[in-house]
N, CA, C and O atoms as a MOPAC input file, in Angstrom:
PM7 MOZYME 1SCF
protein

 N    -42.15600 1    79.90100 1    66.68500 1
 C    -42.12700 1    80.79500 1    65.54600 1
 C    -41.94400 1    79.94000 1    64.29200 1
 O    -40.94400 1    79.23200 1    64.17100 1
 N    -43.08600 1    80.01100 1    63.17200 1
 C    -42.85400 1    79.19000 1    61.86800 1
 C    -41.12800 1    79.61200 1    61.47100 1
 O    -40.22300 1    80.28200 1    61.96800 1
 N    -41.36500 1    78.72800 1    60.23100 1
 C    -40.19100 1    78.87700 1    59.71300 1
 C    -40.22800 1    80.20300 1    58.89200 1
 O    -39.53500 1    81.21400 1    59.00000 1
 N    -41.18100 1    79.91500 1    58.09300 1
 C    -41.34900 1    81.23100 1    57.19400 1
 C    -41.02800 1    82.81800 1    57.77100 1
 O    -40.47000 1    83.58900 1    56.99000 1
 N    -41.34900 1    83.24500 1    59.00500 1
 C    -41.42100 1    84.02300 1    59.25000 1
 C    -39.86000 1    84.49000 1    60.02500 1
 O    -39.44200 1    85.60600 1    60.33500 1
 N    -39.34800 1    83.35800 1    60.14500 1
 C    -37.50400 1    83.26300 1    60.45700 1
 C    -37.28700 1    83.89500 1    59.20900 1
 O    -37.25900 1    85.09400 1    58.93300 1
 N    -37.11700 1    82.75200 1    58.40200 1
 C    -36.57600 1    83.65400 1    57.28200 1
 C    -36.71200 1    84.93900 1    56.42700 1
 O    -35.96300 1    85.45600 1    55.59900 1
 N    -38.02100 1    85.30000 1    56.95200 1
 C    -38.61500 1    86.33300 1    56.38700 1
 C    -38.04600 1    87.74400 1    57.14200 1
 O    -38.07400 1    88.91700 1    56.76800 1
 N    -37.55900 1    87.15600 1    58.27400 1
 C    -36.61200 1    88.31300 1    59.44300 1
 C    -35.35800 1    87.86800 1    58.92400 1
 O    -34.64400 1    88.64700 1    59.55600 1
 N    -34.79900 1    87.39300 1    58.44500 1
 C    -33.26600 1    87.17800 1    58.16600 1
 C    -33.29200 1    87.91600 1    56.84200 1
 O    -32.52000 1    88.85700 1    56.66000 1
 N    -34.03400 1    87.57800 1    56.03500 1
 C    -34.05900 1    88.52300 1    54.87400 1
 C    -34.15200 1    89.70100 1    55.15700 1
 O    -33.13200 1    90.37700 1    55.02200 1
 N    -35.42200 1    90.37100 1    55.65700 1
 C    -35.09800 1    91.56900 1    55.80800 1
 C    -33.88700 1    92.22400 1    56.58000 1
 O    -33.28600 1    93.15200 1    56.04000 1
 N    -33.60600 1    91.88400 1    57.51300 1
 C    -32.16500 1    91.90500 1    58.42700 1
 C    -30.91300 1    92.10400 1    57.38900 1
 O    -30.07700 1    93.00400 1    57.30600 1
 N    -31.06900 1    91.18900 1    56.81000 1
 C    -29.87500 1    91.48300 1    55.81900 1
 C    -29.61900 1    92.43900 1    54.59700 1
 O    -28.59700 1    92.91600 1    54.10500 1
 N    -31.19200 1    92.54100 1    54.25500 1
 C    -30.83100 1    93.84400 1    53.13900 1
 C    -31.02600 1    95.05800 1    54.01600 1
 O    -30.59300 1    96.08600 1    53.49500 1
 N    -31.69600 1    95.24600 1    55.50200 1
 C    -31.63600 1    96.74100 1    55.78100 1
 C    -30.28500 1    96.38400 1    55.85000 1
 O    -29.68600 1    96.83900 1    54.87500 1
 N    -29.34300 1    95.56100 1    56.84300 1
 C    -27.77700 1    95.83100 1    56.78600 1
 C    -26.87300 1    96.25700 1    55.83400 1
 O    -25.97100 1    97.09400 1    55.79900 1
 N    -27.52700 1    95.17800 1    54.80500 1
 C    -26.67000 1    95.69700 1    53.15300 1
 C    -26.74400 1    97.28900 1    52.88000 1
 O    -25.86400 1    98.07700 1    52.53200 1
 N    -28.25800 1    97.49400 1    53.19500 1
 C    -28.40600 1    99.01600 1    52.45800 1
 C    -27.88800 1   100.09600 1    53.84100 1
 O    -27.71800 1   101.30600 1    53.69000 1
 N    -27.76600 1    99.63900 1    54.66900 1
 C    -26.86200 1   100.46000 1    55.87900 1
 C    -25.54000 1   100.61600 1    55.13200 1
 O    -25.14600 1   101.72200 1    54.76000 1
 N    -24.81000 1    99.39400 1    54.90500 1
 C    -23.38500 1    99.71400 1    54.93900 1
 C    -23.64900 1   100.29100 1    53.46300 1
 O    -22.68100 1   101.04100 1    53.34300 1
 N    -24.50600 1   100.40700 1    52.06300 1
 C    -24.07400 1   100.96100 1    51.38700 1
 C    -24.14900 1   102.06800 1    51.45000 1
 O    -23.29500 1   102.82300 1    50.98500 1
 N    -25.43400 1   102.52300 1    52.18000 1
 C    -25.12600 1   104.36100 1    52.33400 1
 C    -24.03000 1   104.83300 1    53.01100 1
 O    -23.71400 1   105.93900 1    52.57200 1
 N    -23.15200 1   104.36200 1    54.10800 1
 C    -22.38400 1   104.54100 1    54.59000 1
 C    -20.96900 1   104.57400 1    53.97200 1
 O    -20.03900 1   105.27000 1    54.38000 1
 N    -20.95100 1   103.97400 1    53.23700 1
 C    -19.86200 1   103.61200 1    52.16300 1
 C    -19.48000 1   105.24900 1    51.30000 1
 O    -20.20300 1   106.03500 1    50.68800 1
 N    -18.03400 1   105.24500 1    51.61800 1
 C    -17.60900 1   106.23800 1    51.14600 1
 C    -17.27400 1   105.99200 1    49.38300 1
 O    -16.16500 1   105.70400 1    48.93200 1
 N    -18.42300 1   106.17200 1    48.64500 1
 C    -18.11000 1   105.60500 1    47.19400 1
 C    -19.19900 1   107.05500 1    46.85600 1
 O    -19.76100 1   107.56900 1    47.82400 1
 N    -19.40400 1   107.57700 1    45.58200 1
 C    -20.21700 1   108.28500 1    44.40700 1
 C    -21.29400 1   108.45200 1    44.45000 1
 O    -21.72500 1   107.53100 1    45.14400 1
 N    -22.05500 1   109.03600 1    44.16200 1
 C    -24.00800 1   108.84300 1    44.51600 1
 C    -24.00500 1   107.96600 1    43.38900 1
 O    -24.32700 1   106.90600 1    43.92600 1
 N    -23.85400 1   107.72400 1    42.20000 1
 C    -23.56400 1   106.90300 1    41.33400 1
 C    -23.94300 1   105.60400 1    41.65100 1
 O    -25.01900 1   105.02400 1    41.50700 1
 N    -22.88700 1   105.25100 1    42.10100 1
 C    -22.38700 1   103.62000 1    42.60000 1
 C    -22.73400 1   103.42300 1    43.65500 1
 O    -22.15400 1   102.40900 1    44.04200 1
 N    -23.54100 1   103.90700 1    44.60000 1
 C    -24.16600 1   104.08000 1    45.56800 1
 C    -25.45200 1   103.61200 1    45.52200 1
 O    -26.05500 1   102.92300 1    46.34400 1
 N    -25.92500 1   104.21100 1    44.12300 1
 C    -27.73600 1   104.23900 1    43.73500 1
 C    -27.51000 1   102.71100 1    43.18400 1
 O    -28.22700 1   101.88500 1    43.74800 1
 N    -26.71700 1   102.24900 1    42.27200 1
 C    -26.68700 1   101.13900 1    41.71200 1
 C    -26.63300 1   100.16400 1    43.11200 1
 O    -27.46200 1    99.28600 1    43.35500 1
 N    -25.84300 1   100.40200 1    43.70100 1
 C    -25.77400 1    99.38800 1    44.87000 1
 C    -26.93300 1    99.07200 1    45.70900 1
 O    -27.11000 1    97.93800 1    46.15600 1
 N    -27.59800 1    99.89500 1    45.89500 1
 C    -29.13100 1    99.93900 1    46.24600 1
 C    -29.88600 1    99.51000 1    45.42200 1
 O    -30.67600 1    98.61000 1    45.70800 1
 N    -29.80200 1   100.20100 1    43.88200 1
 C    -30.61100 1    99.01000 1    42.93500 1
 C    -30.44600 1    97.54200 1    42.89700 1
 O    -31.49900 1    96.98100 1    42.59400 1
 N    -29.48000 1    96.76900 1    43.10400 1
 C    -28.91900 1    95.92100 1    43.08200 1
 C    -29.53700 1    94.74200 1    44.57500 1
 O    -29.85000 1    93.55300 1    44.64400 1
 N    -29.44900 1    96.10800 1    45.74400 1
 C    -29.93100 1    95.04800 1    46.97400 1
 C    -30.99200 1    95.16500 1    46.93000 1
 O    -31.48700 1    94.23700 1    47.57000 1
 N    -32.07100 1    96.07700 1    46.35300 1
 C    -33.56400 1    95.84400 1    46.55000 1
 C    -33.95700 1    95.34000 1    45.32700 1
 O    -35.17500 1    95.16100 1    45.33100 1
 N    -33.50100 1    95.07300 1    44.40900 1
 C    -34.00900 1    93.98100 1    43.81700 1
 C    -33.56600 1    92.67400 1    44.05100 1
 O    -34.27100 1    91.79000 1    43.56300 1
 N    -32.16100 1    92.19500 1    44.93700 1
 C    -32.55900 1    91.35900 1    45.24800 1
 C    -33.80100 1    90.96200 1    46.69900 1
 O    -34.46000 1    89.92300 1    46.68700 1
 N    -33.89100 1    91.87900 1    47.69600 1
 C    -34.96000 1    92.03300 1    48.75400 1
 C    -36.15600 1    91.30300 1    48.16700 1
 O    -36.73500 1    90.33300 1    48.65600 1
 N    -36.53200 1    92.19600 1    46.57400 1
 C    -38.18800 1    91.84200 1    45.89600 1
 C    -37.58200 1    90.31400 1    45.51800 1
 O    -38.14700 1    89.37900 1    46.08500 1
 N    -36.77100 1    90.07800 1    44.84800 1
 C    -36.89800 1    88.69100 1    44.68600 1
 C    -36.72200 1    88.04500 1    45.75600 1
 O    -37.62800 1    87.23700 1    45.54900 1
 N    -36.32900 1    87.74800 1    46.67600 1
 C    -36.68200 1    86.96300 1    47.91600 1
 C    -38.27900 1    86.93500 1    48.24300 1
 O    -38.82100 1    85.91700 1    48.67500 1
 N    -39.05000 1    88.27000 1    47.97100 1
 C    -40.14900 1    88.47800 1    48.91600 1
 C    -40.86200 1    87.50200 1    47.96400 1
 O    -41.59600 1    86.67000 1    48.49500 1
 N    -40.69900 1    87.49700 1    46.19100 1
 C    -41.32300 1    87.18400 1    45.46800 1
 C    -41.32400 1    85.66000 1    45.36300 1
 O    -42.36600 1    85.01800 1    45.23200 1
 N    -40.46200 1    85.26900 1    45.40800 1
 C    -40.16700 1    83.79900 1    46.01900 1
 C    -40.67200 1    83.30300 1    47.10400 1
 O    -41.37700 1    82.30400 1    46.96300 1
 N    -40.47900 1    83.80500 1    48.37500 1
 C    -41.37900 1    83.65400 1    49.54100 1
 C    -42.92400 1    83.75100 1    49.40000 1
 O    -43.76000 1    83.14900 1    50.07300 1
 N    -43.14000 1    84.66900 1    48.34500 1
 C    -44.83800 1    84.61900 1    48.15200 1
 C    -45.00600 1    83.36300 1    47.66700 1
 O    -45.70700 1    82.47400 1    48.15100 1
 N    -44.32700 1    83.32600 1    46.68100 1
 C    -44.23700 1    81.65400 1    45.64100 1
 C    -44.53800 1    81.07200 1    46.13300 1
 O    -45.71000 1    80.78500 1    45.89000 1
 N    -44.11800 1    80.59200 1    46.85700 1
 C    -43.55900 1    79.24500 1    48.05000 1
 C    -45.34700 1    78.98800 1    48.73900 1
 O    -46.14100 1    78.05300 1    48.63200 1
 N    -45.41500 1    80.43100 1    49.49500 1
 C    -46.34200 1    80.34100 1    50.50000 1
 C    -47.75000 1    80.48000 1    49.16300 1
 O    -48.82600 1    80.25900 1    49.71700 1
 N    -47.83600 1    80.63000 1    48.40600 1
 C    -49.17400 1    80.67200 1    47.55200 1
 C    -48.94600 1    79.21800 1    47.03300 1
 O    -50.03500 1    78.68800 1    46.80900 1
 N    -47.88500 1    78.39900 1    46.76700 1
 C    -47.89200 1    76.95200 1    46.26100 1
 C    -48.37800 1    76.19100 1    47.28200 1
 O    -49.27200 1    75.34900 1    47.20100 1
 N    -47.57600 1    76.61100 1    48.53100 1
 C    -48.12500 1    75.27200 1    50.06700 1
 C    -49.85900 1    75.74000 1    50.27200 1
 O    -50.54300 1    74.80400 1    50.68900 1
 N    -50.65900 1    77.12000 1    50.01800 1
 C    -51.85500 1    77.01200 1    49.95600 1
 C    -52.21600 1    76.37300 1    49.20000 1
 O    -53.04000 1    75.58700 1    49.66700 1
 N    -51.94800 1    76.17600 1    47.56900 1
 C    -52.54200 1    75.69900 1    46.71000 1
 C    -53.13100 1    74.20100 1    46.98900 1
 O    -54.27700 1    73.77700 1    47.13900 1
 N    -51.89500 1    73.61000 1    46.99100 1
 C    -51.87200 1    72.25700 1    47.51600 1
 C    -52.63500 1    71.83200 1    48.53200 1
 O    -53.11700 1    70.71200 1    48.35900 1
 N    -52.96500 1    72.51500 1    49.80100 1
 C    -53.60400 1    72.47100 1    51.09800 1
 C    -54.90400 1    72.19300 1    50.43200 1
 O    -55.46400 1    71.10000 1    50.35300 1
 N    -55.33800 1    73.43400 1    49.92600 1
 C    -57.10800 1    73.56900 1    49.42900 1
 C    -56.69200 1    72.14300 1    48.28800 1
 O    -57.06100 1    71.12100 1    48.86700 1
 N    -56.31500 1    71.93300 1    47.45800 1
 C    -56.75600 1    70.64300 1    46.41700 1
 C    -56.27200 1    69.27100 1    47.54100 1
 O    -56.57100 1    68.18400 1    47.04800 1
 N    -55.75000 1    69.19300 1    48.60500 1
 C    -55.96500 1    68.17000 1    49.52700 1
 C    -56.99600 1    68.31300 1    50.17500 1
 O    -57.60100 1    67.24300 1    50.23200 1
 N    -57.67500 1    69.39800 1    50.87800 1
 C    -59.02100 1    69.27900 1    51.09300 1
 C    -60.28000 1    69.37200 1    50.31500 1
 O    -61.30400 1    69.07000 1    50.92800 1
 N    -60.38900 1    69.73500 1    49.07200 1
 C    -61.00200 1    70.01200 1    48.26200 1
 C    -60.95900 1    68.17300 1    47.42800 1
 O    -61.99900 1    67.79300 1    46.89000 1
 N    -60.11300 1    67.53300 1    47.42700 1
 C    -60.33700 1    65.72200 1    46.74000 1
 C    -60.83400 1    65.16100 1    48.17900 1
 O    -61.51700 1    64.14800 1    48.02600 1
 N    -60.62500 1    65.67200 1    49.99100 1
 C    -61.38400 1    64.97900 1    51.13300 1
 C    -62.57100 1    65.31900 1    50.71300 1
 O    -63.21100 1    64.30800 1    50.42500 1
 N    -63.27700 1    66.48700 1    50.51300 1
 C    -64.51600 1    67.32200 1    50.84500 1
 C    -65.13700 1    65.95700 1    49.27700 1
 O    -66.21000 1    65.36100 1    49.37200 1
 N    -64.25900 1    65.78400 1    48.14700 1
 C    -65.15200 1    64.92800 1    47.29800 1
 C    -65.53400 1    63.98600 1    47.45200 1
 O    -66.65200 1    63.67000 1    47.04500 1
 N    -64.38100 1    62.81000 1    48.40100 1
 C    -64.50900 1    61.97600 1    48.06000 1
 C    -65.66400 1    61.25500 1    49.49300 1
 O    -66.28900 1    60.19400 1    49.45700 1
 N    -65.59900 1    62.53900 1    50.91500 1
 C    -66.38500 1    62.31100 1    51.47300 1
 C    -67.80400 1    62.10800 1    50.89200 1
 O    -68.55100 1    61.14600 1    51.07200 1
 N    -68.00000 1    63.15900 1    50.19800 1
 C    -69.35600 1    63.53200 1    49.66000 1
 C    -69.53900 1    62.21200 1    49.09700 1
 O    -70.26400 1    61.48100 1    49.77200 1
 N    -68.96900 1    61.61700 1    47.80900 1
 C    -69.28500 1    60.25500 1    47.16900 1
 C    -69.69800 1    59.54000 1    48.24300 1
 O    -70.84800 1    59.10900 1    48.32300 1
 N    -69.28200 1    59.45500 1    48.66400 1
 C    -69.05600 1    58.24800 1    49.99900 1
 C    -70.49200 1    58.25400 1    50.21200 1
 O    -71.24600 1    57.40000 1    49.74500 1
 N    -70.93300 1    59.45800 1    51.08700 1
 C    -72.20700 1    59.65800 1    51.73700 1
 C    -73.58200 1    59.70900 1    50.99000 1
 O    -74.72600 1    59.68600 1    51.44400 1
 N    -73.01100 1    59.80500 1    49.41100 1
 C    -73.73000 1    59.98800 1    48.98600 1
 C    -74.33700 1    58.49400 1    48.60200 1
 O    -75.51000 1    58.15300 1    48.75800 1
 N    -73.23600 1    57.66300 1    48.04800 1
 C    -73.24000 1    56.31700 1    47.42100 1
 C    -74.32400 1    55.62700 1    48.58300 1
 O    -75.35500 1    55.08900 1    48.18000 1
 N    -73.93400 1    55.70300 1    50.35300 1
 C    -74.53600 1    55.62200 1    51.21600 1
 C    -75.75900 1    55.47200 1    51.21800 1
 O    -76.42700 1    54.47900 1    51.50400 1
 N    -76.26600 1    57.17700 1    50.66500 1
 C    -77.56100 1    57.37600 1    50.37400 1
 C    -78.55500 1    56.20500 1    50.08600 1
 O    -79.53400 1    55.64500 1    50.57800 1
 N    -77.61800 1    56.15800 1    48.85500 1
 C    -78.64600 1    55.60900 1    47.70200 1
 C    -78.41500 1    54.03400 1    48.17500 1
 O    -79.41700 1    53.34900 1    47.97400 1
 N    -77.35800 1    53.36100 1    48.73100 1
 C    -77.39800 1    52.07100 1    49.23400 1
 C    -79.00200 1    51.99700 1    50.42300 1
 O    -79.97400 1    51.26700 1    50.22800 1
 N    -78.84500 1    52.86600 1    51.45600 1
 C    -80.35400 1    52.82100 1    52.43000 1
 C    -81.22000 1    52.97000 1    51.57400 1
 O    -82.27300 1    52.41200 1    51.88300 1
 N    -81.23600 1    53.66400 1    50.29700 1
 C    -83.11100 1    54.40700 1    49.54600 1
 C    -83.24900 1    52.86000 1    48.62300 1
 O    -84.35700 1    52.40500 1    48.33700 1
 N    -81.82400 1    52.10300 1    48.19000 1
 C    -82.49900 1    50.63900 1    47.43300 1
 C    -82.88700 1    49.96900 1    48.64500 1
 O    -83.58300 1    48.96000 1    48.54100 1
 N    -82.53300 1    50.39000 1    49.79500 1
 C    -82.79300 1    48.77900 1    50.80000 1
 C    -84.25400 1    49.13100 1    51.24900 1
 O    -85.15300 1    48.29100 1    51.28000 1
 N    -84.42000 1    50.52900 1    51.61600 1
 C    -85.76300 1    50.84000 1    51.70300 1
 C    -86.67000 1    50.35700 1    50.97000 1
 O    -87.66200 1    49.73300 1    51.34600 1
 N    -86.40000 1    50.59300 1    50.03800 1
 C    -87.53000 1    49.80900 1    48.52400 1
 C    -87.27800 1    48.57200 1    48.37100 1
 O    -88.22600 1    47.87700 1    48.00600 1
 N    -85.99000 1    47.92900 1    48.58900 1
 C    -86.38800 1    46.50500 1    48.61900 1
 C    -87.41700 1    45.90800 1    49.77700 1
 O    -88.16600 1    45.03200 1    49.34400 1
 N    -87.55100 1    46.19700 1    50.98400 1
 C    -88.40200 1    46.06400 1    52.20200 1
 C    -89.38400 1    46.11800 1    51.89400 1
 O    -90.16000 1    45.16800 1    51.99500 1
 N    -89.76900 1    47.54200 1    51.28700 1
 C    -91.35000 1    47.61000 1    51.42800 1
 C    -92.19800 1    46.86000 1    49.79500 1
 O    -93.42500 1    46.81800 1    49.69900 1

């Protein structure tokens, strides 16, 4: 099991718990609603962070394959044109 997806169960784990014990909590609808405002915004910022994270390690992935995919190409290309002078030098 990645990592990401550990933590992505520990997070959620912990705010349904949070928001368990706050409904349960003998306190006000008041201070109740705030307390819930409070754990699901922190929930979205975790998720939003976790997106972060996982849209930065793509980013990076594609511009590491995206400078292979170039510098192959040069390569093969430079190639090219090394066989098309030797050709013409021959004939």
């Amino acid at each position: 099991m990645s990592s990401g997806k550990v933590l992505l169960g520990l997070l959620v784990g912990a705010t349904a718990g949070a928001l368990a014990g706050i409904l349960l909590a003998p306190h006000k609808g008041t201070i109740t609603r705030k307390k819930i405002k409070r754990s699901s915004n922190a929930f979205a910022d975790g998720v939003k962070e976790k997106f972060d994270g996982l849209l930065e390690d793509i980013s990076e992935k594609f511009e590491k394959v995206k400078s292979e995919v170039t510098d192959f190409t040069e390569k093969k290309m430079a190639k090219s044109v090394d066989i098309k002078d030797s050709k013409t030098v021959q004939n």
